[in-house]
C-alpha positions as CSV (number, residue, x, y, z in Angstrom):
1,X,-3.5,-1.9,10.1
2,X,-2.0,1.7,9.2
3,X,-1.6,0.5,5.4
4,X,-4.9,-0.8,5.1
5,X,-6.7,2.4,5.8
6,X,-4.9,3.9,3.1
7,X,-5.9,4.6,-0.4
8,X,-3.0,3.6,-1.9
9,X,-3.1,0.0,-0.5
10,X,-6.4,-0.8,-1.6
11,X,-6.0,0.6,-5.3
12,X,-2.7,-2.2,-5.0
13,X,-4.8,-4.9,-3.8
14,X,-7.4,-4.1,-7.0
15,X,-3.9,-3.8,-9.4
16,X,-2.6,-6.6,-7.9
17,X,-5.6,-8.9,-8.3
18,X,-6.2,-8.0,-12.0
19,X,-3.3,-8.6,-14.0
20,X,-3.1,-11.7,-11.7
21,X,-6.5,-12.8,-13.2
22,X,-6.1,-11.5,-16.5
23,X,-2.8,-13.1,-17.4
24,X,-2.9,-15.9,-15.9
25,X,-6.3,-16.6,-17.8
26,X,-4.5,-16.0,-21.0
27,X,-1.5,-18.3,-20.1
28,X,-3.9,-21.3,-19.2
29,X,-5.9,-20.6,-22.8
30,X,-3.3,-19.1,-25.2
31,X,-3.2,-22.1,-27.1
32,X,-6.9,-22.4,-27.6
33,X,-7.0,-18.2,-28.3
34,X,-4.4,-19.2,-30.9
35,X,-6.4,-22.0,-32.8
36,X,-9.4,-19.8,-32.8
37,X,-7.4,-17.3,-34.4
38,X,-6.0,-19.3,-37.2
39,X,-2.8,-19.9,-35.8
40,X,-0.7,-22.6,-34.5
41,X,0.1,-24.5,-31.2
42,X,4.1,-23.5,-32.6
43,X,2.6,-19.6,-33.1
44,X,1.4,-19.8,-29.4
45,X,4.8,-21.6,-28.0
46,X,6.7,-18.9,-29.9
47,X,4.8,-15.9,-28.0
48,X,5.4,-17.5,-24.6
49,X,9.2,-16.5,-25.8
50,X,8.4,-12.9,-26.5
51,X,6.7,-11.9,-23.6
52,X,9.2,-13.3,-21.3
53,X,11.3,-11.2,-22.6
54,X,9.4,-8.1,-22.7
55,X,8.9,-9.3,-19.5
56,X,12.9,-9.4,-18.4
57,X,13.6,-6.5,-20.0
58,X,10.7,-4.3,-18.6
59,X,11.6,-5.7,-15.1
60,X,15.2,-4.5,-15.2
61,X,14.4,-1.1,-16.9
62,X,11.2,-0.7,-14.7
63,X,14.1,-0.8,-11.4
64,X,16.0,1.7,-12.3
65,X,13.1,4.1,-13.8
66,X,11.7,3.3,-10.0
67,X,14.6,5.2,-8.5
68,X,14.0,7.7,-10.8
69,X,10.2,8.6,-11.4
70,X,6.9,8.6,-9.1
71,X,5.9,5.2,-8.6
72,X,1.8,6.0,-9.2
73,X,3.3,7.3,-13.0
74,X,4.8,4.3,-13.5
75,X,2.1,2.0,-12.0
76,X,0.2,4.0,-14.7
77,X,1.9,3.4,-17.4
78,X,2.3,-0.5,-16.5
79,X,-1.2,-0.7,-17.1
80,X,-1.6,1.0,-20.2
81,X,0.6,-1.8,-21.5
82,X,-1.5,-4.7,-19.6
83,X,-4.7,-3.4,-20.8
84,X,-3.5,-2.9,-24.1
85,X,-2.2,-5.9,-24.3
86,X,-5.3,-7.6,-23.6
87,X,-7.1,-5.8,-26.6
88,X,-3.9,-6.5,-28.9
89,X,-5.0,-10.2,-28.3
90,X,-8.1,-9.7,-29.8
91,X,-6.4,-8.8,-32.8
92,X,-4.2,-11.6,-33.0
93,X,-3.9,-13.0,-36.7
94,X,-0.2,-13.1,-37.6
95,X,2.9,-13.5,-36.4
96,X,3.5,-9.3,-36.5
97,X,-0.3,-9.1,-34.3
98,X,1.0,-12.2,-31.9
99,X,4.7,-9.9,-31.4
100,X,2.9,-6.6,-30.3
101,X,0.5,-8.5,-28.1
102,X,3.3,-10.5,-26.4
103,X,5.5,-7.5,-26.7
104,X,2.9,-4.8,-24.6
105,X,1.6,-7.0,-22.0
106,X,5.0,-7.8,-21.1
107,X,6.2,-5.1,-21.0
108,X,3.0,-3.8,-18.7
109,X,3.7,-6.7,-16.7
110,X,7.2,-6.5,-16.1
111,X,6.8,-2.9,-15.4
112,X,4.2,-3.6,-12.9
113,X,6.0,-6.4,-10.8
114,X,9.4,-4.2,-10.5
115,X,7.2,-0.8,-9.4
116,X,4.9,-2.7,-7.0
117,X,7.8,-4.6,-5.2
118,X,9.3,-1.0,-4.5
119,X,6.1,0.9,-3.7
120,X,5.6,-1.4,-0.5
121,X,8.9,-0.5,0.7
122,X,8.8,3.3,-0.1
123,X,5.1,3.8,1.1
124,X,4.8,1.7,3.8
125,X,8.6,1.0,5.2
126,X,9.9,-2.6,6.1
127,X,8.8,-3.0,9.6
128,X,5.3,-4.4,8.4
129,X,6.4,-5.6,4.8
130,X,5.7,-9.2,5.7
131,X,1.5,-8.7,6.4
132,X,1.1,-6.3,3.5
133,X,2.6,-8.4,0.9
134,X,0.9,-11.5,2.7
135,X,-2.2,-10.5,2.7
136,X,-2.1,-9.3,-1.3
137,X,-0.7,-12.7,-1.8
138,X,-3.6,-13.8,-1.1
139,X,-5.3,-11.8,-3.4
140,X,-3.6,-12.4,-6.6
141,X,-4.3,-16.4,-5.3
142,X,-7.8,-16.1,-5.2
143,X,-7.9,-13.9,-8.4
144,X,-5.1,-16.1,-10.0
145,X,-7.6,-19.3,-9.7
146,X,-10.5,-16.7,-11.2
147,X,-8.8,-16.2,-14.3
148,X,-8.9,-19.4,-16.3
149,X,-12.3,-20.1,-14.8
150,X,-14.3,-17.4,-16.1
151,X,-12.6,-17.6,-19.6
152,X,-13.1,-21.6,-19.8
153,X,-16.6,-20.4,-19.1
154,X,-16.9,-17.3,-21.6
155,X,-15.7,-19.8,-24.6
156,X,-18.0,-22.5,-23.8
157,X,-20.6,-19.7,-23.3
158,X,-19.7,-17.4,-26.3
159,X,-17.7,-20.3,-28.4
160,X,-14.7,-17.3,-28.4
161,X,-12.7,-15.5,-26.2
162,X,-12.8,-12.0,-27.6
163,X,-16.0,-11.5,-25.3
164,X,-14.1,-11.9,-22.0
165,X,-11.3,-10.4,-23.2
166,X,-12.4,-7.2,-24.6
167,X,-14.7,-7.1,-20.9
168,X,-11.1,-7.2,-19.2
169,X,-9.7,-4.8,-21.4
170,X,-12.8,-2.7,-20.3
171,X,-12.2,-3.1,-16.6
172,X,-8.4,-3.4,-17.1
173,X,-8.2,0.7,-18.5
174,X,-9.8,2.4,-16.1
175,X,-7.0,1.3,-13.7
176,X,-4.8,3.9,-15.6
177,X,-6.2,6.8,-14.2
178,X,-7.4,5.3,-10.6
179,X,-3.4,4.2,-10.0
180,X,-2.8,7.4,-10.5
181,X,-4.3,8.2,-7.1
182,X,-2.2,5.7,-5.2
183,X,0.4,8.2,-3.9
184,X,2.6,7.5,-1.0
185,X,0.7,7.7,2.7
186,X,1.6,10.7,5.1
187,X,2.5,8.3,7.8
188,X,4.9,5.4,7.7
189,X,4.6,3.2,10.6
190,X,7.7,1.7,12.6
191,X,10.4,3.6,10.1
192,X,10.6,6.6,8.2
193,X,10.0,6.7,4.4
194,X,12.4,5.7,2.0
């Protein structure tokens, strides 16, 4: 109860549900973005590659930079790479384009999952870990399942994705500045802060 009647939990639940829709939107139509673009099925396989590796990478350099910097920075920063990401896709045309899409929205999203599975911990302690992270679980569910809906729908719509992707970009940059405000509680329930 204590965590939801914070600020910083409820900018989370927003950051959490995004990227959740967002990406998983683009995984379910990459190869369908790609055909539109000109590219191949083979261009689309081959960025699937790249951005789990940005992904990796971002994750393990993301954990240590956690230790290291504020966590709403960081959170920041994660989602100038996811939201420019999502523009970068746009954009896609090449091989070079596909690279620095694949390469910035995995890097965002690696980023993102290592700070956000340390900013329960450090805001709100481990004695309530469980319910926080089961309720946003449910969040990034539902918003998971949003995702490829309402881009199926766009392209049928709009007969292209840039549409629905440039309106997630829209929605996606604003985040920047708002995680900003999602600084660590005064109180910590059940255990002190870490």
């Amino acid at each position: 109860a204590f965590a939801m009647r914070t600020r910083a939990y409820w900018i989370m639940a927003v950051t959490v549900a995004m990227p959740a829709m967002i990406v998983t939107g683009i995984h379910f139509h990459a190869v369908q973005i790609y055909l539109d673009a000109g590219l191949t099925e083979a261009d689309a396989t081959s960025m699937f590659g790249r951005f789990a590796v940005a992904v990796a990478g971002a994750m393990l350099i993301g954990g240590v930079m956690a230790d290291r910097f504020r966590l709403n920075v960081l959170l920041s920063g994660s989602l100038i790479g996811i939201s420019g990401g999502i523009w970068l896709l746009t954009q896609v045309n090449s091989s070079w384009t596909s690279s620095l899409f694949a390469v910035s929205l995995g890097v965002g999203q690696g980023l993102f999952m290592a700070v956000r599975s340390t900013l329960w911990v450090r805001y709100y302690g481990r004695a309530h870990l469980g319910k926080i992270r089961g309720t946003l679980a449910t969040v990034e569910v539902a918003a998971s399942s949003t995702g490829p809906l309402l881009m199926g729908v766009a392209h049928d719509l709009f007969g292209s994705y840039n549409d629905i992707l440039t309106l997630f970009a829209a929605i996606t940059a604003p985040m920047v500045l708002v995680t900003l405000f999602a600084t660590p509680p005064r109180q910590v329930t059940g255990e002190p802060q870490c």
